[in-house]
C-alpha positions, 0 to 999 in steps of 0.5 A: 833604213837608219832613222840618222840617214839622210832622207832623198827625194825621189820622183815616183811613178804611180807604178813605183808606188804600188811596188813600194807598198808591196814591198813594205809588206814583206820584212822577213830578213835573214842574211847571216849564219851561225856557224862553228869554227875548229874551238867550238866558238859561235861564230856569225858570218854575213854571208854577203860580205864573204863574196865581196872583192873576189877577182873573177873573170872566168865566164864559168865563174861569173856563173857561179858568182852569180848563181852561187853569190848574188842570187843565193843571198837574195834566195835566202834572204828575200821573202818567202811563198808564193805571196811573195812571188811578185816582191821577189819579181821586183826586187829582181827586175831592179838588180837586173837592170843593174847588173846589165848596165840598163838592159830592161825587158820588153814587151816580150819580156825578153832582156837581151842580156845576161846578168850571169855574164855581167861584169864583175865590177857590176856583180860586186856593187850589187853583192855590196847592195845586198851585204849592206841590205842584210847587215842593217837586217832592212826591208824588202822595200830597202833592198829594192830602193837601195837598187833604185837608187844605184840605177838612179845614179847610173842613169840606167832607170827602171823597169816599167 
């Protein structure tokens, strides 16, 4: 995160802390393209910022927004390998209870809703999450903060 950023306090469980020194072991970020356009001219794109403000209400296009958008940028994006299955697992974990208004896992592990039917006003916060994640080139342990922190603020928690 940017050293002029206000630093928050946050209260951080035991488990939190373990996710965080995951996490900050993983820093491999991507997030935009170089691309061509018709004049041969160089051109970088933040890929994440291209999906922000579409208007789709369609059930089959919230699945691909989903798919397509959210889940690609963080596939693409999001440390690589099997070393890094669980720091995946948790950034996820995080979106998820974001993009699903709260809905945590249970015991079971079972959510008992659907992020791909999520409501779009929730889809474009976390695309907007990961589009400011990937322009400031963050950490995974800035991905998942920034998520914490927007669940925070919607009283939603966390996973445990």
């Amino acid at each position: 995160m940017a050293d002029n950023q206000k630093k928050k306090e946050r209260k951080l469980s035991k488990e939190d802390i373990e996710r965080l020194e995951l996490l900050q072991k993983s820093d491999e970020i991507k997030g935009e393209q170089l691309s061509i356009d018709v004049d041969s001219n160089i051109i970088l794109e933040n890929q994440a910022e291209k999906l922000i403000g579409q208007q789709i209400d369609d059930p089959v296009q919230k699945f691909q927004l989903y798919y397509k958008g959210l889940n690609k940028l963080l596939k693409d994006n999001l440390p690589k390998g099997k070393e890094n299955e669980e720091v995946r697992r948790i950034i996820y974990d995080e979106k998820n209870i974001l993009i699903n208004r709260g809905a945590k896992k249970d015991d079971k592990g079972i959510r008992g809703s659907d992020g791909r039917m999520a409501y779009l006003e929730d889809l474009e916060i976390a695309i907007q999450i990961v589009a400011d994640w990937t322009r400031k080139k963050g950490s995974s342990t800035d991905l998942y903060m920034a998520f914490w922190d927007k669940n925070e603020e919607l009283g939603y928690g966390h996973q445990n």
